[in-house]
N, C-alpha and C positions, 0 to 999 in steps of 0.2 A: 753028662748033662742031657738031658730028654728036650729036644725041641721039641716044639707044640706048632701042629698043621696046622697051614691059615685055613680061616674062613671061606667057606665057597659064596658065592652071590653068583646071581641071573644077571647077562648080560644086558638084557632087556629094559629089566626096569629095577632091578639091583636089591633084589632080595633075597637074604641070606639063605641059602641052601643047606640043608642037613648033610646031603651025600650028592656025588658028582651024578650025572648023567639024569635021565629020565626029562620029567617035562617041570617048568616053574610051577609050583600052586599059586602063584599069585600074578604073573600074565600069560601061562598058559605054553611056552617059549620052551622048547628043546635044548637040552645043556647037553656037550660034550661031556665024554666022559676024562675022569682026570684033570678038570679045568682046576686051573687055581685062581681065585680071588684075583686083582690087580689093585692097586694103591684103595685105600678108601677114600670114596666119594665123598665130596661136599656134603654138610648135612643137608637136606632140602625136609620140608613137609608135604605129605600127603594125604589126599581126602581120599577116605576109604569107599571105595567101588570106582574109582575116575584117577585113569591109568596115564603115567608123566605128566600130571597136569602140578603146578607148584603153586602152594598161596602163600603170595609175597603178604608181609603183615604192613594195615597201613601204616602210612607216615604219621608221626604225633605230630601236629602243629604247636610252635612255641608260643603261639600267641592265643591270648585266654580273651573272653568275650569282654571280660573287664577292660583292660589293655584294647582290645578294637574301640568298643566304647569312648572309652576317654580320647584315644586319637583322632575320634571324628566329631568330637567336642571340640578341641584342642582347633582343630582346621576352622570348624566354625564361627571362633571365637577370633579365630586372627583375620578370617575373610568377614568379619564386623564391622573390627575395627580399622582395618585396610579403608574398608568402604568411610564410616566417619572420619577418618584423619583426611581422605579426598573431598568431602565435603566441608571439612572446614576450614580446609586452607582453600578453597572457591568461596567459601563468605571471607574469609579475610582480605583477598584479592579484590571482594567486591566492595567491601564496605571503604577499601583508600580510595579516598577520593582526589582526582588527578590532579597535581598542582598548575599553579595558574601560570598563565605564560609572562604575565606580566604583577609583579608583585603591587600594592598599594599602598600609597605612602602614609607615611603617620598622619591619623587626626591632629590636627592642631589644635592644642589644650586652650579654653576660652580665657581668661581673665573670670571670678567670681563677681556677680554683681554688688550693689551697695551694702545689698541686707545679708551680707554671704556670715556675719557673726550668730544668727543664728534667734532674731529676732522674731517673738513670734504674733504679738501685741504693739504698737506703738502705745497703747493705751495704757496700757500697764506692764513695760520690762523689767525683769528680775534680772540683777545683775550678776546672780547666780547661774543662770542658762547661756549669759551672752560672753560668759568673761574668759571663755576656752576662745572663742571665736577671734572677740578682740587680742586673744593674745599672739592666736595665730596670723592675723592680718600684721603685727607686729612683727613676727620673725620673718614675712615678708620683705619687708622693710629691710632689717638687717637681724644676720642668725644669730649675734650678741644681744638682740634689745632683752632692757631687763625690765620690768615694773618700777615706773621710778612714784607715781598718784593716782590717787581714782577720788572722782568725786560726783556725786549725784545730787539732783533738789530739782522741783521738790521733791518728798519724799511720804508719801502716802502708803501703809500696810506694809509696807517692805515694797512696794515696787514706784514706779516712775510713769507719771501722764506725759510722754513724750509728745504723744499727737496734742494736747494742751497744753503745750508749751514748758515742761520739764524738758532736762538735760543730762546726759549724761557723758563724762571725760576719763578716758585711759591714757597714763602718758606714759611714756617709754624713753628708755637712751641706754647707750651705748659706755660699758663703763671705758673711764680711762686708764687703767690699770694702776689707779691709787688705790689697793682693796680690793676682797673680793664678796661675795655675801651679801648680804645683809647690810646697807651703811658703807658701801662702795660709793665710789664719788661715779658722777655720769658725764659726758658730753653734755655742752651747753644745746649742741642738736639736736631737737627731741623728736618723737613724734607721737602722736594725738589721735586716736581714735573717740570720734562722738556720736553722740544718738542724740537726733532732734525730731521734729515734724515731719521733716520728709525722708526723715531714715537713716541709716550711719554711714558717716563720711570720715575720711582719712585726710591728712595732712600734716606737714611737718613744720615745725614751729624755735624758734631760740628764746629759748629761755634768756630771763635776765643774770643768771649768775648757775654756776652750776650744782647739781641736785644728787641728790642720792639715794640708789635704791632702796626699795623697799621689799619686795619681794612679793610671791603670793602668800595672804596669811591663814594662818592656822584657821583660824576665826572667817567664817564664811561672813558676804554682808546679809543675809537674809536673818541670822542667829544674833548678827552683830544691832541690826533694827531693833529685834526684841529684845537684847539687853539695855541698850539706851533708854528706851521708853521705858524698860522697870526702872530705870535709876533714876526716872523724875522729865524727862522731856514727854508732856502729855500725849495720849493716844489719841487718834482721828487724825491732829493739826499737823501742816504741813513742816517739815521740817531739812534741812541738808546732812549729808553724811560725807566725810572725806577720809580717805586712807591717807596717812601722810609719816615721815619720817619726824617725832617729835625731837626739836630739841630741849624741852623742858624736859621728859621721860626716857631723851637716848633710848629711842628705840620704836618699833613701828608700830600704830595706832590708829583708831578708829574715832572720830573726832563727829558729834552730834552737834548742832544747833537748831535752836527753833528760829524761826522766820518772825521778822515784823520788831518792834520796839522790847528793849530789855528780855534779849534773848538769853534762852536759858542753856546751858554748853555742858556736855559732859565728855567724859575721855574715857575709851576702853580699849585696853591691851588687845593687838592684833594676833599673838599669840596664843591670848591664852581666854580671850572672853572675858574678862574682870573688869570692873569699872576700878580705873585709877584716879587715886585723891591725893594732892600736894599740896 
């Protein structure tokens, strides 16, 4: 087998030689004769006519201008909102306001005055605006009271010349638990909400014998006027109206009469608005 002579190189600056001795062509450098080659050198680059000088290649940066970019977005956007979450937890802090050293005690609730039903005319009250009122001055009384009468006179257009001497009476009681509804039996103890001259007053009263509710009815008294007066008790003239539990009809009714000699009387279902004939 033919072995193959190594390579010559210049000691100098390690350029491959044709043949041993003489001078390098490329730094000029005197070689031995009979030199041989030694290990191969690292590969290096070089810039031709500038002698061991090495150009290292730059470094590639991994980071792209995109990428810088966004991360100095990114900073921006959290030193924002650093700064507003500091700010507004200083308004929240400012806006509590410090509590007191000494707390204040409950207002004391007054008592409603006379006209607390809700009266807005003595001249002319609709029993329709006042009858929430009266009923509530009732459950004052006691939270069982039930409608046990109502009765008005005179009674002009549907409403009441209280400051001229009309009247008007809500009575209440307390059932005894014979029944319940409609035609429940009451306590002889009643009590009385009225409207006069100088405005409504309460009081509590005993009936002669005991009574029984009636209930609110269907039949408002303002609709319940105007059916009376079609069924023949004349328009303009004074007349009275009572809500009452009938015992001729068993059942709870709206009771007309005219004022003065040979009064003329009609009856109308509290329920349903009808004039009843027996």
């Amino acid at each position: 087998m033919t072995m193959q002579t190594p390579a010559l190189v210049c000691d100098e600056c390690g350029m491959v030689l044709s043949a041993a001795g003489g001078r390098c062509p490329g730094c000029g450098a005197n070689q031995p004769d009979g030199h041989q080659a030694p290990p191969e050198p690292p590969r290096q680059q070089y810039i031709a006519g500038v002698i061991d000088e090495k150009v290292e290649p730059e470094p590639k940066s991994n980071m792209t201008p995109l990428a810088i970019g966004g991360g100095v977005i990114a900073l921006v956007l959290i030193g924002l909102a650093t700064v507003a979450l500091m700010n507004s937890k200083e308004e929240q802090v400012a806006e509590v306001a410090p509590l007191p050293t000494v707390l204040e005690a409950p207002k004391k609730v007054e008592p409603k005055g006379p006209d607390d039903i809700g009266i807005k005319d003595l001249a002319a009250v609709d029993l329709d605006l006042i009858w929430g009122g009266a009923h509530s001055r009732a459950l004052r009384w006691n939270r069982d009271a039930v409608l046990v009468s109502v009765e008005a006179s005179p009674v002009v257009a549907s409403k009441v010349d209280a400051k001229g001497g009309g009247t008007v009476h809500f009575v209440y009681g307390t059932p005894t638990g014979e029944g319940f509804g409609t035609g429940a039996r009451v306590q002889r103890e009643q009590f009385q909400v009225s409207v006069g001259p100088e405005g409504s007053t309460s009081s509590t009263i005993t009936a002669a014998k005991k009574g029984r509710a009636v209930l609110d009815p269907n039949c408002p008294f303002s609709e319940a006027t105007r059916k009376l007066i079609g069924a023949g008790i004349i328009d303009g003239l004074p007349f009275s109206v009572k809500l009452v539990l009938s015992e001729k009809f068993k059942r709870p009714v709206w009771e007309g009469k005219t004022l003065g000699d040979d009064p003329i009387v009609k009856t109308l279902d509290a329920s349903t608005c009808t004039i009843l004939i027996r």
